[in-house]
C-alpha positions in Angstrom: -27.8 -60.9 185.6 -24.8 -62.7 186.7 -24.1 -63.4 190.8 -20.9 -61.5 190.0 -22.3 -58.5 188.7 -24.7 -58.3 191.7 -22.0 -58.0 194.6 -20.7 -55.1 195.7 -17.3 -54.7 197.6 -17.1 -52.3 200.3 -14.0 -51.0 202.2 -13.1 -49.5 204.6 -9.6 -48.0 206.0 -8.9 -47.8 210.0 -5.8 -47.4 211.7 -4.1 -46.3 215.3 -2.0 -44.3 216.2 0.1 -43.2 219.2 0.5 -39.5 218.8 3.3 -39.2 221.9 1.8 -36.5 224.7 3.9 -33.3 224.4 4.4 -33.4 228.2 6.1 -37.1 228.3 7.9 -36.1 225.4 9.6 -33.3 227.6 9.7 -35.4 230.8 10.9 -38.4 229.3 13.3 -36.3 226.5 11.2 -38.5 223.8 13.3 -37.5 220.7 10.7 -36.6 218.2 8.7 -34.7 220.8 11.5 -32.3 221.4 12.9 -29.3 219.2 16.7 -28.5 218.8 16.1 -26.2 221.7 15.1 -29.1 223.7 11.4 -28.0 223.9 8.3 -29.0 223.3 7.7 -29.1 219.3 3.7 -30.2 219.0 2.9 -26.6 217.8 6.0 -26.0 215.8 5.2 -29.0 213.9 4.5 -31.9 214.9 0.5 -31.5 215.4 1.0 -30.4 211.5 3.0 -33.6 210.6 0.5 -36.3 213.1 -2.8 -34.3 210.8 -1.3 -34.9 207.4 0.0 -38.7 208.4 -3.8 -39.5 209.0 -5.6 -37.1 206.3 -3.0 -38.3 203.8 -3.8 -42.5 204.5 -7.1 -41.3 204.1 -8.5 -42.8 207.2 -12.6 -43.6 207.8 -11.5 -44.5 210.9 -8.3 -44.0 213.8 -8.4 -44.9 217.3 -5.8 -42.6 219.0 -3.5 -42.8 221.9 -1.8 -40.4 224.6 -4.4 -37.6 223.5 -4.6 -34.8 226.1 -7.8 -31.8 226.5 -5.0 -30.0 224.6 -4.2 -31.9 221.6 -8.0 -33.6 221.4 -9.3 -30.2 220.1 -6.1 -29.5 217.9 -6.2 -32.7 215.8 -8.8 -31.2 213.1 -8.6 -34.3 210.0 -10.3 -32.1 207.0 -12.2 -34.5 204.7 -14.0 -32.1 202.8 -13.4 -27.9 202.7 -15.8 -27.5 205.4 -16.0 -30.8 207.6 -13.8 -32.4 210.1 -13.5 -35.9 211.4 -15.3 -36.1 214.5 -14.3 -38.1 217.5 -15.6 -39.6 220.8 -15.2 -38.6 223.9 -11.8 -38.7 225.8 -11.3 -41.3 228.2 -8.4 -40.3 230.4 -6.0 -42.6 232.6 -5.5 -42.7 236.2 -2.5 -40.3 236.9 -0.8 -38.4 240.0 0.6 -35.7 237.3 -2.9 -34.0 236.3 -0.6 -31.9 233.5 0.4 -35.0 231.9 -3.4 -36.8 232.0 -3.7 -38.6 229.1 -6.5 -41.2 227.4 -7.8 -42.6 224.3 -10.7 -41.4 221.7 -11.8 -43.1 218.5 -12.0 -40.6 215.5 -14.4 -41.0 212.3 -15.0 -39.8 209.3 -19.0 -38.6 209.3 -19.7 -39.0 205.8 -19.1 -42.8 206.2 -19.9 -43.4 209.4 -22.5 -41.9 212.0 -21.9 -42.6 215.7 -24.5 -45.4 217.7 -22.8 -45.5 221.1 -19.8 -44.8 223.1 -18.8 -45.9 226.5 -15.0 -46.0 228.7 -14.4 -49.0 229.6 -12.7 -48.3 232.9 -10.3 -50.9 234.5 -10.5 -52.1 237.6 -7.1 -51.7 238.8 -6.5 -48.6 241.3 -4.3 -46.7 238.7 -7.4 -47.4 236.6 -6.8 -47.0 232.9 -9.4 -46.3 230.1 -10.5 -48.0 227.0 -12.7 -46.0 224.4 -15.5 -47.7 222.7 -17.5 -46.7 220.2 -19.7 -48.2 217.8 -20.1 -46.9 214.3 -22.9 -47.4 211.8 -21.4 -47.5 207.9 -23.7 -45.3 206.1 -23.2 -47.2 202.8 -24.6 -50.6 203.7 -26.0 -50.2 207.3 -23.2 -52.5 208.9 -22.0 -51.5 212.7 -19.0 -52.1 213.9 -17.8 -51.9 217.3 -14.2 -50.0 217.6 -11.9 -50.0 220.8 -9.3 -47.8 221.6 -6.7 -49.2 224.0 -3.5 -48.6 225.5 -2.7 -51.4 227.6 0.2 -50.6 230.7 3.5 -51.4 229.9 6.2 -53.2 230.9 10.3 -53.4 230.0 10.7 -56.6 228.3 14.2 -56.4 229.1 13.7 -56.4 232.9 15.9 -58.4 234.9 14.0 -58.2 238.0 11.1 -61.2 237.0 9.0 -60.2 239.2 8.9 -57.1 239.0 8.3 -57.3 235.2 5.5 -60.1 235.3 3.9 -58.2 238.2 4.0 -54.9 235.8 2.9 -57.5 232.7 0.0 -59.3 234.5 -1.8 -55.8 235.7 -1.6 -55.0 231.7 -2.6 -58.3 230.9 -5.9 -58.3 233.0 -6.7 -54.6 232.0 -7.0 -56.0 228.3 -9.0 -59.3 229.6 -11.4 -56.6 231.2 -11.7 -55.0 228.4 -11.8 -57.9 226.0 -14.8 -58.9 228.3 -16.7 -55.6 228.6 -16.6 -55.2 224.8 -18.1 -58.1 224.0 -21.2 -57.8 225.5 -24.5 -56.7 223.7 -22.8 -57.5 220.7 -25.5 -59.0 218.6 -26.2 -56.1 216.7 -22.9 -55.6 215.2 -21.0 -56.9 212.3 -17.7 -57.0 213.9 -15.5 -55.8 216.7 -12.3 -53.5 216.2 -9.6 -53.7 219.0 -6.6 -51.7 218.7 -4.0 -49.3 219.9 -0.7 -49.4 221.9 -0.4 -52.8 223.6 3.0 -52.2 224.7 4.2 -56.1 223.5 5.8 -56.9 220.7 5.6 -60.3 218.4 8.6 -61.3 220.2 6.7 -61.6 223.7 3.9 -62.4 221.8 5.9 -65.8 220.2 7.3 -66.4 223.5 4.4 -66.1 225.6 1.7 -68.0 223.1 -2.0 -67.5 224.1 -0.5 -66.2 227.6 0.4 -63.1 225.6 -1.9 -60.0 224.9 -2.3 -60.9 221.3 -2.8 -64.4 222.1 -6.2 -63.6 224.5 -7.6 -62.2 221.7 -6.5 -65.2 218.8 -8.3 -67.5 221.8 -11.5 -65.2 221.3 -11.4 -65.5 218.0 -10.0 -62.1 216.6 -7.4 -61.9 213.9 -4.8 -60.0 212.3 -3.5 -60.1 209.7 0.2 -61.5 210.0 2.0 -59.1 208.6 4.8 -58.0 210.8 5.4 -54.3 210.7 7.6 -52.1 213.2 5.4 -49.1 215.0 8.1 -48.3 217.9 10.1 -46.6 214.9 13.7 -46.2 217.3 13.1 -49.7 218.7 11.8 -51.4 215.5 9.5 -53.3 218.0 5.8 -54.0 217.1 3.9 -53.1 219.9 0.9 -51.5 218.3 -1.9 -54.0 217.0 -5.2 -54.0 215.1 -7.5 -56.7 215.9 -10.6 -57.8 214.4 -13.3 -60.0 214.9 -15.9 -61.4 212.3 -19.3 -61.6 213.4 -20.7 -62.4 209.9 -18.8 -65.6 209.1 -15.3 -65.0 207.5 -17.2 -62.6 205.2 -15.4 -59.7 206.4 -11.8 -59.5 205.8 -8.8 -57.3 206.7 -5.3 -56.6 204.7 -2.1 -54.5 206.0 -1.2 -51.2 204.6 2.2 -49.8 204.8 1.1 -46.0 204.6 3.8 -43.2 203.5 4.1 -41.1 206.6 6.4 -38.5 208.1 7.7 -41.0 211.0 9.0 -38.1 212.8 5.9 -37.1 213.8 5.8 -39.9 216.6 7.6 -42.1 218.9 5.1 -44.7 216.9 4.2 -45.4 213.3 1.0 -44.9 211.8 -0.5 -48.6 211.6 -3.5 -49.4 208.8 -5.6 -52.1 207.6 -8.0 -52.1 205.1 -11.7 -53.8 206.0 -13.5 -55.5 203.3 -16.5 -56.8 203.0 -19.1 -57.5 199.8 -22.9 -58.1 199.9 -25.9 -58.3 197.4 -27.8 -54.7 196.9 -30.6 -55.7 196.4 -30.9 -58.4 199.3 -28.5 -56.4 201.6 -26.9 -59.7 202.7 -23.6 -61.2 203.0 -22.5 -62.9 200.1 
């Protein structure tokens, strides 16, 4: 038997996605939150659109951002005529507006993946903010992977004030370095690391800045992406929304962007995607 014929490819799709809470929508008159009316338009249709954007890129995995207890448990993802993507707990920010609490969850798809562990990785800033993390198990070759959910406090990069902005942009930056910290512990059971979600800086900031930037801590730990530039602030055409991965088998695990077809109404922010792939021996179960 040839070497070829003996390796397998397996891949994966994940993605994130900032869904826009229905109450900052109407607070902060976000234009694809809002009917013609003016009002709130998540039942009218835009829980319907955000459900077939992700069921349609056919997603094993999406870490989600600015869920609520009310939208959590009206985002059902069918895979099948009778099952649902599951999802982690949600991990909700610090906030003085209890209707408008928000967080982050990871969602999975249960006939790939089966759920090891989950933790919040709080901040320790006093308007604390949450990171979810979860680690998955694929069911098709026994590789875990560690996924984290973020949505890392934002700044105006247009503020004239500087020290206002870099005050506003070094809270965000540490609540990433926390996280980037907390996430890699206890790692040596897992194949790779996931971080992703709403950074709130684009590759303009993230040029400027170099391995100051939000990207650029995770590039100087080691985690990559994949260099395609792609605009998820639709309105802006800014790319503030990031996947990042980290190998932990050797550059034997790889990941490639996706431009998904997606109703981009259903957001303030695109759909992002990348494909994971990885290939290994059946019989041996290793990396090739």
């Amino acid at each position: 038997m040839s070497s070829s014929s003996t390796i397998q490819s397996h891949s994966f799709f994940i993605g994130s996605y900032n869904i826009l809470n229905p109450y900052h929508a109407v607070k902060w008159t976000t234009y694809e939150g809002l009917n013609e009316q003016g009002e709130d338009n998540w039942e009218t249709g835009r829980r319907a659109a955000i459900i077939k954007n992700i069921q349609e890129a056919q997603l094993d995995i999406c870490a989600l951002q600015e869920l609520s207890d009310r939208t959590i448990d009206e985002i059902k993802i069918p895979i099948s005529n009778e099952q649902y993507m599951q999802h982690s707990s949600l991990w909700k920010h610090f906030t003085e507006e209890e209707e408008g609490a928000h967080g982050v969850a990871v969602f999975y798809n249960p006939q790939r993946f089966s759920l090891v562990a989950e933790q919040g990785i709080k901040s320790s800033d006093p308007k604390f903010r949450y990171a979810a993390c979860v680690d998955l198990k694929d069911l098709t070759n026994g590789f875990i992977y560690r996924v984290v959910s973020v949505h890392i406090k934002g700044y105006d990069p247009y503020e004239q004030d500087l020290d206002r902005k870099t005050e506003s942009q070094k809270r965000g930056d540490q609540e990433l370095s926390e996280y980037l910290m907390e996430c890699s512990k206890n790692s040596e059971h897992l194949d790779g690391i996931f971080i992703l979600g709403d950074f709130n800086e684009d590759a303009q900031e993230m040029e400027r800045r170099g391995l100051d930037s939000r990207q650029g801590q995770l590039i100087n730990a080691q985690f990559s992406w994949t260099g395609v530039a792609y605009p998820t602030e639709t309105r802006s055409q800014r790319q503030i929304d990031w996947i990042f991965y980290k190998d932990l088998h050797d550059g034997m695990h790889k990941v490639r962007f996706i431009e998904p077809k997606q109703d981009l109404s259903a957001s303030d922010h695109a759909l992002t995607i990348v494909e994971h792939q990885s290939s290994l021996n059946p019989l041996t179960q290793l990396i090739i």
